[in-house]
C-alpha positions in Angstrom: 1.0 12.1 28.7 2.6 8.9 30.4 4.1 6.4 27.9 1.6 3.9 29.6 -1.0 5.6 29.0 -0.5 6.3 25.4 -0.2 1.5 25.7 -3.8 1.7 26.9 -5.3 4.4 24.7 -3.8 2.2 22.0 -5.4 -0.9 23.7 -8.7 0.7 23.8 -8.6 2.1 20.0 -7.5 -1.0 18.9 -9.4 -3.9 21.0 -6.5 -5.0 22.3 -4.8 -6.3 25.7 -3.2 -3.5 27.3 -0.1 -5.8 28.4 0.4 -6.9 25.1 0.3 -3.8 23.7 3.0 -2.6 26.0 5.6 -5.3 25.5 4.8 -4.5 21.6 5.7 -1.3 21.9 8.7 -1.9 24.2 10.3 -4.5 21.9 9.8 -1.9 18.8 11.8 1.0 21.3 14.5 -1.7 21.1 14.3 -2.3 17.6 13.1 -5.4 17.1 11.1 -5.8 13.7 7.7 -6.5 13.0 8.4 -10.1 11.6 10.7 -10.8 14.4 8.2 -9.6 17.2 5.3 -11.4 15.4 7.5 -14.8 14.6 9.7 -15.1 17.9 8.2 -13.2 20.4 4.2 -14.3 20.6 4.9 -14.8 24.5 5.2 -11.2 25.5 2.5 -10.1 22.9 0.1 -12.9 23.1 1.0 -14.2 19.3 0.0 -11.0 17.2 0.1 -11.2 14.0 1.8 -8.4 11.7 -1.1 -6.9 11.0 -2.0 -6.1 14.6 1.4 -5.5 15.7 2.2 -3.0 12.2 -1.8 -1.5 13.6 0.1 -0.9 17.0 3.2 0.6 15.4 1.0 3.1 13.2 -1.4 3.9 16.2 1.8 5.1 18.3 3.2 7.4 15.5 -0.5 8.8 15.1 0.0 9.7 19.1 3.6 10.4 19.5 2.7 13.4 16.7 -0.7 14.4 18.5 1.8 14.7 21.6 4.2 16.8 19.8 1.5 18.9 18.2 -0.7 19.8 21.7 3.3 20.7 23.4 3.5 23.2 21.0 0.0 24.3 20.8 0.2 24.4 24.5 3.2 26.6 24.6 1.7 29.1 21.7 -1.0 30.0 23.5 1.0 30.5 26.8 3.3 32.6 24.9 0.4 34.8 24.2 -0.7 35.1 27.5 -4.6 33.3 26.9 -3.8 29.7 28.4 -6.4 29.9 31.2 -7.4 26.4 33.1 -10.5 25.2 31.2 -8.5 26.0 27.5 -5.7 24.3 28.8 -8.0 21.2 29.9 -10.1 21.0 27.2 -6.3 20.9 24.9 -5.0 18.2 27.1 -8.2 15.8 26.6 -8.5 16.5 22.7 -7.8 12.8 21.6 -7.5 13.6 17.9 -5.8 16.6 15.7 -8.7 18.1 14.0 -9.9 18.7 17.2 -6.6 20.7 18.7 -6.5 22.3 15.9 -9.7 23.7 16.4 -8.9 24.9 19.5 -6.1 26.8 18.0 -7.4 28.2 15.5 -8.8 31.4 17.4 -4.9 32.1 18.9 -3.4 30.9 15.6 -1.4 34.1 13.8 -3.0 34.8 10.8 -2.6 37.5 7.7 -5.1 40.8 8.0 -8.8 39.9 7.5 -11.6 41.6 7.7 -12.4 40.9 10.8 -8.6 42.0 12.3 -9.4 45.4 10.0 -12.8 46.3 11.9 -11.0 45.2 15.4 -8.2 47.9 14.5 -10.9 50.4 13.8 -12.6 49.6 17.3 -15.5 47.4 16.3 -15.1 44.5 18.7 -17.5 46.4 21.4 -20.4 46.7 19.0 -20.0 42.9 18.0 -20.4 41.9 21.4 -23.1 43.9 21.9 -24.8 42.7 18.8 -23.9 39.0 19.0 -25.8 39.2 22.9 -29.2 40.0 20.5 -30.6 42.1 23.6 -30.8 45.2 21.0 -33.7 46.6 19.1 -32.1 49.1 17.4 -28.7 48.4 16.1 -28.4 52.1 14.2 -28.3 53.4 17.2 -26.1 50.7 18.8 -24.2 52.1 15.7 -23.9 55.2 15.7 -21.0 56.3 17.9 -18.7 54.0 16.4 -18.4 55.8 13.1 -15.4 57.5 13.1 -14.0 58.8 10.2 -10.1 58.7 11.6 -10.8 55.4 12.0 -12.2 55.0 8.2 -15.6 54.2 9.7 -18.0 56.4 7.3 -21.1 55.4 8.5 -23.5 53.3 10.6 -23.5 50.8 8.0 -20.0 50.2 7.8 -19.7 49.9 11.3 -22.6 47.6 11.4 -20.9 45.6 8.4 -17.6 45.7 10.4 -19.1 44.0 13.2 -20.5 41.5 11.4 -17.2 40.4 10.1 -16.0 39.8 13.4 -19.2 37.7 14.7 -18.7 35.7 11.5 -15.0 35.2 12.3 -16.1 33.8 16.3 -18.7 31.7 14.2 -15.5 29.7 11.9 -13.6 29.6 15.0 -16.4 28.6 17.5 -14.6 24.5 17.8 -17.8 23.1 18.3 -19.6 24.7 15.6 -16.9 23.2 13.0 -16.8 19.8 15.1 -20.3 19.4 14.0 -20.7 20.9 11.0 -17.3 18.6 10.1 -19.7 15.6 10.7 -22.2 17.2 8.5 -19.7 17.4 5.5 -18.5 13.8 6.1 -21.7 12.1 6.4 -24.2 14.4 4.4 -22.0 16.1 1.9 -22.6 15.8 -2.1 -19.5 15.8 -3.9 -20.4 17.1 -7.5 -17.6 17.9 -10.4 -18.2 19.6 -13.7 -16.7 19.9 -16.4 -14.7 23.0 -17.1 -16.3 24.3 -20.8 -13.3 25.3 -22.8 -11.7 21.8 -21.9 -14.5 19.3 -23.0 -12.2 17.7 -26.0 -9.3 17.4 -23.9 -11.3 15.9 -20.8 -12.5 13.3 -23.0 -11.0 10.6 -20.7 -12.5 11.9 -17.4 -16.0 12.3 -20.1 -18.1 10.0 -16.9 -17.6 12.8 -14.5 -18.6 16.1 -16.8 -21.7 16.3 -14.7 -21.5 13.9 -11.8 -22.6 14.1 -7.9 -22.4 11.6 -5.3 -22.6 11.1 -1.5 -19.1 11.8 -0.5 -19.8 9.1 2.7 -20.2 6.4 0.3 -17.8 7.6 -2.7 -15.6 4.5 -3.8 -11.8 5.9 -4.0 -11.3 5.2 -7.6 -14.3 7.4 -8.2 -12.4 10.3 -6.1 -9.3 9.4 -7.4 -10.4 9.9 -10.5 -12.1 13.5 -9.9 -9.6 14.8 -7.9 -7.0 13.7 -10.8 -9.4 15.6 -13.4 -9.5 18.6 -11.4 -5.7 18.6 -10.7 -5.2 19.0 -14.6 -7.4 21.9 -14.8 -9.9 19.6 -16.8 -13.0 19.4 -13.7 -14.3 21.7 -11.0 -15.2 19.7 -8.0 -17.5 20.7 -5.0 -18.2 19.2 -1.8 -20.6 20.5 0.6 -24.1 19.3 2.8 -27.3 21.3 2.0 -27.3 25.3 2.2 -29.9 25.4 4.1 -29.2 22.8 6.7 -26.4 24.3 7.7 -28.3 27.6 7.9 -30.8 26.4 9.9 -27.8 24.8 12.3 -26.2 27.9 12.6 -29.9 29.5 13.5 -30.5 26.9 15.8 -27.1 27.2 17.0 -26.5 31.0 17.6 -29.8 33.0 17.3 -31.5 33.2 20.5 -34.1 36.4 20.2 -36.1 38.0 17.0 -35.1 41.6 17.1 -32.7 44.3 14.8 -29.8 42.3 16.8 -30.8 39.0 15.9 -30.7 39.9 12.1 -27.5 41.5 12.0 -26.2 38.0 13.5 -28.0 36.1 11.0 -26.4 38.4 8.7 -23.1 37.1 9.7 -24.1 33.6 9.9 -24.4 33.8 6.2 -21.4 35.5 5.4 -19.3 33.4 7.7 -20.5 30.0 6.0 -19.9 31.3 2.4 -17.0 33.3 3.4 -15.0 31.1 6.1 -16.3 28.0 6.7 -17.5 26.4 3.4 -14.5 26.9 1.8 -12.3 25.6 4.9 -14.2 22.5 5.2 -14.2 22.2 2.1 -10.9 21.9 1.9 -10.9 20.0 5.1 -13.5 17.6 3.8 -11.5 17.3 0.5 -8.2 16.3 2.4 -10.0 13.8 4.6 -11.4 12.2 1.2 -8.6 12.1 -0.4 -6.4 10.3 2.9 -9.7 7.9 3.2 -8.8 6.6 -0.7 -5.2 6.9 -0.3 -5.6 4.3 2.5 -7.9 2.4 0.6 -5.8 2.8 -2.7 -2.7 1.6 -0.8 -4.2 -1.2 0.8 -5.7 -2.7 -2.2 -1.4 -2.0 -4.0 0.4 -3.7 -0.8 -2.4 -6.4 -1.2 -2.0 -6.9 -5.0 1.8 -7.0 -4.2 1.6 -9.5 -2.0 0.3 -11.7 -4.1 2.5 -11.4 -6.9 5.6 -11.7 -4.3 4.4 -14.7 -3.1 3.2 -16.4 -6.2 4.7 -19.8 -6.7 8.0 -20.4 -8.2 8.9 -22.3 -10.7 11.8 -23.5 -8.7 15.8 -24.0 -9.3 16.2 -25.4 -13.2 18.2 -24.6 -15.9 15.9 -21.8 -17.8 16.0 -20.3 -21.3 14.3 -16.5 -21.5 12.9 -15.1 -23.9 12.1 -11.2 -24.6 10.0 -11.0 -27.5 10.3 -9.0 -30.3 8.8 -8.4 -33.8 11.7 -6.0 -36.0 14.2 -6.2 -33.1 14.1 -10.2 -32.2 14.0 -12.1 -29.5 16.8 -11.8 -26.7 17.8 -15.4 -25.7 19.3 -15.6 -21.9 20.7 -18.9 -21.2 20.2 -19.1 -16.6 21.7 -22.0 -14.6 19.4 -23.3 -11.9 20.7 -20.9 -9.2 19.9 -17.7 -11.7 23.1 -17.4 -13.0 23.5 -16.1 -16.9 25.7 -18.3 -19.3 25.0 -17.0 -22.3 23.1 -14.6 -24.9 22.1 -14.7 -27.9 19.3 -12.8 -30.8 17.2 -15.2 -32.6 14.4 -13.5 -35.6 11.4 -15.8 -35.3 9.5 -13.5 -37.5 11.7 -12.2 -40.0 11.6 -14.8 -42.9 11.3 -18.2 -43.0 14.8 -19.1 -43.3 15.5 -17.2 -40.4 12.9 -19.1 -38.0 14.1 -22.5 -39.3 17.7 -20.8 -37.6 15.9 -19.8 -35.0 14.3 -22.7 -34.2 18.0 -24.5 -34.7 19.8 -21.7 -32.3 16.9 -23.0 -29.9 17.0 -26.5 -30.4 21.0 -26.2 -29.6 21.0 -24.1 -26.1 18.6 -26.4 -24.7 20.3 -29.6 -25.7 23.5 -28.1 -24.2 22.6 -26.7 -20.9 19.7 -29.4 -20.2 16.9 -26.8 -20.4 13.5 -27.2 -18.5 11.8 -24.3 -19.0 11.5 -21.3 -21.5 10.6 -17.9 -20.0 8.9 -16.2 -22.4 7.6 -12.6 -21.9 4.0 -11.5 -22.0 4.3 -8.5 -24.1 4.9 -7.3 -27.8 5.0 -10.7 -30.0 4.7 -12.8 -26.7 1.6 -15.4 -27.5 3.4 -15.1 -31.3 6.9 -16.5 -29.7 4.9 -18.9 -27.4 3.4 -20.3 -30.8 6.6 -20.7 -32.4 8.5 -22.1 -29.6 5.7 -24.7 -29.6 6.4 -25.6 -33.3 10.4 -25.7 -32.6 10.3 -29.4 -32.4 11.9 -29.1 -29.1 12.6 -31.5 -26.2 9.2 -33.0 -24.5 10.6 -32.0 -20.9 11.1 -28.1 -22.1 8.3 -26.1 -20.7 7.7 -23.1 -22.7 5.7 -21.0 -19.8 4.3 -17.1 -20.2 5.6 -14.9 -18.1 4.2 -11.4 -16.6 6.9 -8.9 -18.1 5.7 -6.1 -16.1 8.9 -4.1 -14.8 11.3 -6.0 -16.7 12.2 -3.1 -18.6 12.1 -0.7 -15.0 15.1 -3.3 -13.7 17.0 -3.3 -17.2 17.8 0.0 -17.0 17.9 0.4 -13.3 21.3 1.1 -11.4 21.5 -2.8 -9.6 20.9 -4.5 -13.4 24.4 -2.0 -14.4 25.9 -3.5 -11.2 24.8 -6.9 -11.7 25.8 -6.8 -15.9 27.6 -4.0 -16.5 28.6 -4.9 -20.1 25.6 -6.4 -20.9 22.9 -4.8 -23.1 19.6 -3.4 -21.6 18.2 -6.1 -23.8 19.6 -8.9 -22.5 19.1 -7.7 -18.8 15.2 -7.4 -19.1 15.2 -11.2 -20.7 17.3 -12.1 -17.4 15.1 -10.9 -15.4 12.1 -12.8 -17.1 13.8 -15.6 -16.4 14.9 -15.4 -13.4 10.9 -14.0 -12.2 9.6 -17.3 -13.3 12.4 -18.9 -11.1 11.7 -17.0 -8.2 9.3 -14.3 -8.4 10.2 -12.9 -4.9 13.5 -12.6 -5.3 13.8 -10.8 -8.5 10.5 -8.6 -8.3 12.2 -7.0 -5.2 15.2 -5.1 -7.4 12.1 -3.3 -9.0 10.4 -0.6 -7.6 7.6 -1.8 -6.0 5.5 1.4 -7.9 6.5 0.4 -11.1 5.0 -3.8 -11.1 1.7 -1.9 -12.2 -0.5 -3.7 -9.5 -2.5 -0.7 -7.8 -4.8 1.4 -9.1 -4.0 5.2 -8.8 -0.9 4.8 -7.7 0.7 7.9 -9.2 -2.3 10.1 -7.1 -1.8 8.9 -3.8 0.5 10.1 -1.1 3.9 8.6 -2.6 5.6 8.5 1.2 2.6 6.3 2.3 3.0 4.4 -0.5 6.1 3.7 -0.7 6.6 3.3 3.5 3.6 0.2 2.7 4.6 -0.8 -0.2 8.3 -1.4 1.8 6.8 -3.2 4.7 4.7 -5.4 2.6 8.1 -6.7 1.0 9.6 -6.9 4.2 6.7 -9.4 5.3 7.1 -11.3 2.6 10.7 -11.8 2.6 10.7 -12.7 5.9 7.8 -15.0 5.8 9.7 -17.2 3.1 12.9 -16.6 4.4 16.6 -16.3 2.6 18.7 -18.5 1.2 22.1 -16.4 2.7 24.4 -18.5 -0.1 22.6 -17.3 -3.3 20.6 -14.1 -2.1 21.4 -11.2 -4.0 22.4 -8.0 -1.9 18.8 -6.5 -2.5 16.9 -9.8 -1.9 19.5 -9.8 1.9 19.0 -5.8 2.7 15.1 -6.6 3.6 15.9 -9.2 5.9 14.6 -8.1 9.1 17.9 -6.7 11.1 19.6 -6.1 8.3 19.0 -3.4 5.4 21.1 -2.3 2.1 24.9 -1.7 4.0 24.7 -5.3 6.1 23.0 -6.8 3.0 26.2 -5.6 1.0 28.7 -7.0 3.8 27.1 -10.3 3.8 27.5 -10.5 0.1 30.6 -9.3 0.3 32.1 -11.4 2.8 30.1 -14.5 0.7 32.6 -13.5 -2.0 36.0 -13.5 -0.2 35.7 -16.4 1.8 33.6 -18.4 0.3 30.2 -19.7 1.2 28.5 -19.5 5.0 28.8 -23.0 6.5 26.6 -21.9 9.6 24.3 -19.1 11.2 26.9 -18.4 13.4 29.7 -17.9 10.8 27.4 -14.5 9.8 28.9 -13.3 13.1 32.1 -12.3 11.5 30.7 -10.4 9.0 31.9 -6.1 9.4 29.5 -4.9 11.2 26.4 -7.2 11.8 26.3 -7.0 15.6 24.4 -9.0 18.3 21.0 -7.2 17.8 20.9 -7.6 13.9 22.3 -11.2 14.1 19.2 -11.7 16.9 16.7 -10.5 14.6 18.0 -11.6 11.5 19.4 -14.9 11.9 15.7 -16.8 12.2 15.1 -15.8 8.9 18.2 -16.9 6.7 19.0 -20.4 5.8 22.2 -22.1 5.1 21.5 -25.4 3.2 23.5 -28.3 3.7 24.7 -26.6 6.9 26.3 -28.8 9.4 23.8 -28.0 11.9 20.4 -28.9 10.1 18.4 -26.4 12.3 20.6 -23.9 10.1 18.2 -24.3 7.4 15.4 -24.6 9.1 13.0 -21.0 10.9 14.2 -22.3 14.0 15.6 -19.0 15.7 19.7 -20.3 17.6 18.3 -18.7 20.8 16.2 -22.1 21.0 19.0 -24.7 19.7 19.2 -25.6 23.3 15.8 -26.6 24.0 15.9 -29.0 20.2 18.9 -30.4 21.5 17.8 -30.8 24.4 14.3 -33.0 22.9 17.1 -34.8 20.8 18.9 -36.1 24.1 15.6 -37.0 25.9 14.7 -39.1 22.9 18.3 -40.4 22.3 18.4 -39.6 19.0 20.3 -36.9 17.1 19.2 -33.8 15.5 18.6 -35.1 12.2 17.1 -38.0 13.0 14.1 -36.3 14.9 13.6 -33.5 11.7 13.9 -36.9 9.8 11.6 -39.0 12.0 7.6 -37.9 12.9 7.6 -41.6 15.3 10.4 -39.4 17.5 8.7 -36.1 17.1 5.4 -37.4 18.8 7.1 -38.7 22.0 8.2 -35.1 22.5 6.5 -34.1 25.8 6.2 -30.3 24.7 5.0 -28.9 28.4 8.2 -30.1 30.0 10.1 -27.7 27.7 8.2 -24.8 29.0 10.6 -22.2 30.6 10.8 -18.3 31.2 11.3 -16.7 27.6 9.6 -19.7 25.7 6.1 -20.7 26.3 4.0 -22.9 24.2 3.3 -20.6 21.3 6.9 -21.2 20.5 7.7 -24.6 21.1 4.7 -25.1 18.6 6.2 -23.4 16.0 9.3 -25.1 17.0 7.1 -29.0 16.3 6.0 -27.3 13.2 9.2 -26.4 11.4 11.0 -29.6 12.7 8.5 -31.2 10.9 9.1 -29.6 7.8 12.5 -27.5 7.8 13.0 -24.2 5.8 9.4 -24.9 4.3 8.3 -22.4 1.5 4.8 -20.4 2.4 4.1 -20.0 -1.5 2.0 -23.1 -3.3 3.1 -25.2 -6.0 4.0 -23.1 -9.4 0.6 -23.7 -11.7 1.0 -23.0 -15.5 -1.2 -21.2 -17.9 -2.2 -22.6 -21.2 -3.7 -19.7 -23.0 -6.5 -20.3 -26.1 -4.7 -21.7 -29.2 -5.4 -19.6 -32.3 -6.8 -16.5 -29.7 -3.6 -14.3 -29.8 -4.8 -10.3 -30.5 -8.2 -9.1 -29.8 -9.5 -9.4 -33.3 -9.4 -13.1 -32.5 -12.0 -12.5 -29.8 -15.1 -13.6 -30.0 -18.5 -12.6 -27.9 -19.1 -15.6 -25.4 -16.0 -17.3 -26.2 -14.9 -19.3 -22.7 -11.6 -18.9 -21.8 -8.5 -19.4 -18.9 -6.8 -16.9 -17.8 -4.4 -15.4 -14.8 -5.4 -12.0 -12.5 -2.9 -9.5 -13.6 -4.8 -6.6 -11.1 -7.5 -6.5 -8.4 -9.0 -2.7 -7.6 -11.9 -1.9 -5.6 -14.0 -1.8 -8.9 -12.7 -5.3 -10.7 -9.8 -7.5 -11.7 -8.1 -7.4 -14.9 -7.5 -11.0 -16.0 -4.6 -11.6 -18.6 -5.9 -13.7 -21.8 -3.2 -13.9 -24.2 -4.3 -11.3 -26.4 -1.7 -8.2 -25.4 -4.6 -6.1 -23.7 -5.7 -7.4 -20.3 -10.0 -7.3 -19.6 -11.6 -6.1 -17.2 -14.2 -8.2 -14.9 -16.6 -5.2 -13.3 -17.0 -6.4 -9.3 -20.8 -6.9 -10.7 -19.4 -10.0 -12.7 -17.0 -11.5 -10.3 -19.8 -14.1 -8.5 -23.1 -15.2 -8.2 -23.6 -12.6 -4.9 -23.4 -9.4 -3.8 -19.7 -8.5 -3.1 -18.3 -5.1 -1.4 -14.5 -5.8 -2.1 -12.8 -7.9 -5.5 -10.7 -9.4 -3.2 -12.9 -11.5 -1.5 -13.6 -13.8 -4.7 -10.1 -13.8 -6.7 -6.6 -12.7 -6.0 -3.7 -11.4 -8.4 -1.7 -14.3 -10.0 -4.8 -16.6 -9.5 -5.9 -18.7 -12.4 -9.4 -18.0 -13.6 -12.4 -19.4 -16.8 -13.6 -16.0 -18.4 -16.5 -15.3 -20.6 -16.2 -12.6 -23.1 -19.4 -10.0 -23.0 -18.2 -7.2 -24.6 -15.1 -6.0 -27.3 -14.4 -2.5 -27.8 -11.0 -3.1 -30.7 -10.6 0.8 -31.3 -10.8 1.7 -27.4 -9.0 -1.3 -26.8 -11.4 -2.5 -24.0 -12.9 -6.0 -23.1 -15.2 -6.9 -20.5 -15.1 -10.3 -19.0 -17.5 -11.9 -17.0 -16.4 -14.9 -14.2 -19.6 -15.4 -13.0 -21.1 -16.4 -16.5 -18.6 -18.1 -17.5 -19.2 -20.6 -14.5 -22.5 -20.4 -15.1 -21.3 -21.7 -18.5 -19.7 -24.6 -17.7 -22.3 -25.8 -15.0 
């Protein structure tokens, strides 16, 4: 097929203009990047958004290997010798896989079957005679096809051979498992058991021993979970319609008489849906499941992620950390306001009393000395304790002590960039930086940590890790670029997911930062080994060099369109500054006389936009939460009790909402809002701060259930 045409089957799949479409997938054959296409290019795709434009990209890998699979399904057959004129047609128009591949399947090699067996002993005649159902008496139909050199004993056998290969034409007939496909998707009962001898060790999986569902309607944590149980060898599952509906569609499908014939292909009907195609759409159906929750799964992780990359930071002040710690102690990390570590230190809060009076003194000291605004404190082990005494330290009445989501900090501590970044300090110390430094900037220090190991998805570890992980990395991606990079302070992995750039031009920008000093302009990135024309075009709109000579340098202003803002400055008389500095100037700007070939209006909008307010940040203002006093482990909980916490998780069956107490609860989707809701994320997102009621406490399991609903109900 025509690379156009593969533009305007996208365009019709996708509700989209065929044009735009084209030019989208032209600019991605010349390697420009999603942000860049979606943030400097809206005139030759009719502003898409990443979403649409990322829909495009997907939809074109989805063709480009249906294209490569018909080629060599195409070629298979011809090798064989069967391509006649209305296979070959009906392989060219197949617009998905499933359904090329049911075309292959009769020419597809295979092992011996039964089928192949009673062809090599010459039973192919009497199967075409039979599966014609003109016969009345198949015995005799039979009867000169037993041949004992042939290991044909008798009539039976020879019937029973034929019948094997009627039911292998039934599997492969493609329209027979095109339909029946539908049959397993839409009707289909997915039902698991529990396997007998493993009943004690399936405890955790103890809500599916004897479950079945409609597998059209099957929420993917509820498949995710089944299809985990039966991977351990803890539950059987089963998917599959109605018996006898798919009997009678076979009937209805293939017997066309009532005679000796007729039976004997009824006879096969049987044998080929319990024998071949049961089991193979089964597995099918299984598969298909399994891709629809990985999607789902994935989505709901990128979306959680997204979140928590662009939650609010605190900002650039002089931070304490703090890593708590019972037996151990707290690790003390002493961060200038661009991130930097000063200085370490153990306090033991919790030891003896003479010891917290020296803690609180060790305290008291650091954040006289480096001006401290804010105290990172960890949300794990002895974090709510530590908050408590920090709070009792006597401390400075500007020094925010703020709780901080730990999750990962451990991950980054040991990981191979915290080694490069301190490779003398201890693990300790590292994780307490990195507290810190997440309550600075969440974006740019969650992006040294795994993406899989933050803990915001739900079934992360069953879904397809490659699909994960290629999501997980373009939903960084967008929200790197979307904030945009500070080139003078980035860290190398903060840089490498700059669009245009990646992990070797990161490391040569940092690099060059370090032997010459700091950038002084866009243009200066030029000289750095390696970053060509086409990475400095799709990268330079997203890095900002404060204090550059050139404001526009800090501002998303792409240099391709300098000319046109200094061209509005001359018009107005005025210089660059002054019109980001003046709105009075801005609104004389007569925006349609700026209008030329490669920028149209979408631009020079965005272009009034970001002069208005240079380098702005996407992410909100930081918001603190102030956790119940005296509510600090889940003994302290209390039925009813009313209180604030912050979204740690959304899945497709809840949120769990952080409450100080060390185990985070769970509000079911059923008591998220006053309505009927299909997905969480429609009513609360992750890092969003929340009023809680407490319904139920389960200490030994662990478990509390939360209710948002009620507890607005409550305060109405």
């Amino acid at each position: 097929m025509q690379e156009i045409s593969i533009a305007h089957q996208i365009a019709r799949s996708l509700g989209l203009d065929k044009r735009a479409v084209q030019n989208t997938l032209d600019l991605l054959e010349e390697g420009a990047t999603i942000p860049f296409i979606a943030r400097y290019r809206k005139e030759r795709t009719g502003s898409l958004d990443e979403v649409e434009l990322q829909r495009i990209k997907d939809r074109y890998r989805q063709l480009q290997d249906l294209e490569k699979r018909r080629s060599f399904i195409l070629a298979a057959i011809e090798e064989q010798g069967k391509l006649n004129p209305a296979l070959k047609e009906k392989i060219e128009f197949a617009d998905n896989l499933q359904d090329l591949e049911d075309l292959y399947l009769p020419f597809k090699p295979k092992r011996r079957t039964k089928a192949t067996i009673a062809i090599e002993r010459g039973l192919e005649p009497l199967a075409k005679n039979l599966i014609t159902q003109r016969s009345n008496n198949v015995y005799k139909d039979a009867q000169p096809f037993v041949n004992k050199k042939k290991a044909v004993e008798s009539v039976e056998e020879a019937l029973e051979g034929a019948r094997h290969i009627i039911a292998e034409w039934v599997n492969e007939n493609a329209l027979v498992r095109q339909k029946l496909r539908k049959k397993f998707l839409r009707q289909g009962r997915i039902k698991s058991k529990v396997v007998k001898s493993k009943t004690e060790e399936a405890g955790k999986f103890r809500d599916y021993f004897d479950w079945e569902e409609g597998v059209e309607k099957i929420p993917s944590h509820r498949l995710l979970a089944m299809i985990r149980g039966a991977n351990e060898g803890l539950l059987r599952i089963s998917i599959a319609p109605d018996v006898d509906e798919v009997l009678s569609f076979l009937d209805r499908f293939f017997i066309k008489a009532q005679n000796e014939a007729a039976d004997q292909v009824e006879m096969a009907l049987k044998d080929s849906y319990k024998r071949l195609l049961k089991p193979s759409l089964e597995t099918e159906t299984r598969k298909a499941l399994k891709q629809r929750a990985d999607e789902q799964a994935i989505a709901v992780f990128a979306e959680n992620l997204r979140e928590l990359l662009l939650a609010a930071p605190l900002g650039q002040i002089a931070t304490l950390a703090l890593d708590p710690g019972f037996r151990t102690g707290c690790k003390l990390t002493v961060l200038d306001a661009q991130g930097n570590l000063l200085e370490y230190t153990t306090i033991f809060p919790f030891q003896s009393q003479q010891q917290k009076q020296r803690a609180a003194q060790v305290l008291q000291q650091l954040c006289r000395k480096h001006n401290i605004k804010a105290i990172a404190i960890g949300n794990g082990t002895a974090g709510r304790e530590s908050l408590q005494f920090i709070q009792q330290s006597d401390l400075p009445a500007e020094v925010r002590p703020i709780m901080v989501n730990e999750s990962g900090a451990s991950i980054y501590s040991a990981s191979k960039v915290a080694r490069e970044e301190f490779p003398n300090l201890d693990l300790t110390y590292r994780g307490a930086v990195s507290i810190g430094r997440r309550l600075m900037d969440p974006l740019a220090e969650l992006v040294k940590i795994d993406a899989k190991s933050i803990g915001v998805g739900q079934y992360q570890h069953d879904v397809a890790q490659d699909k994960l992980k290629e999501r997980l990395d373009e939903t960084v991606v967008s929200c790197v670029n979307a904030v945009g990079v500070e080139v003078n302070t980035a860290s190398k992995e903060l840089l490498s997911y700059v669009s245009g750039l990646g992990p070797k031009l990161a490391e040569n920008i940092v690099k060059f930062r370090r032997e010459n000093g700091p950038y002084t302009s866009r243009a200066a990135l030029k000289k750095v080994p390696r970053l060509g024309p086409k990475a400095y075009e799709q990268s330079a709109g997203f890095l900002r060099i404060s204090g550059a000579k050139n404001p526009l340098d800090s501002s998303a202003v792409h240099p391709e369109a300098y000319a046109i803002v200094k061209k509005m400055a001359l018009d107005l008389n005025c210089s660059l500054a002054e019109l980001m500095q003046d709105s009075n100037l801005r609104n004389r700007i007569k925006i349609k006389q700026y209008l030329c070939k490669d920028i149209g209006m979408p631009t020079l909008e965005d272009i009034l936009k970001e002069l208005a307010k240079p380098g702005r940040d996407p992410r909100g203002e930081f918001e603190q939460v102030d956790f119940k006093e005296g509510v600090n482990s889940i003994e302290d909980l209390q039925l009813n009790m009313i209180l604030p916490g912050i979204v740690t998780n959304v899945t497709n069956f809840g949120a769990f909402v952080d409450i100080g107490v060390h185990q985070d609860g769970l509000v079911h989707i059923s008591q998220l809002a006053n309505r009927f809701i299909k997905d969480p994320m429609e009513v609360v997102k992750v890092s969003q701060k929340v009023k809680v009621k407490v319904i139920d406490i389960d200490v030994d399991r662990k478990r509390i259930n939360l209710s948002i609903k009620q507890a607005e109900e409550a305060e109405e």
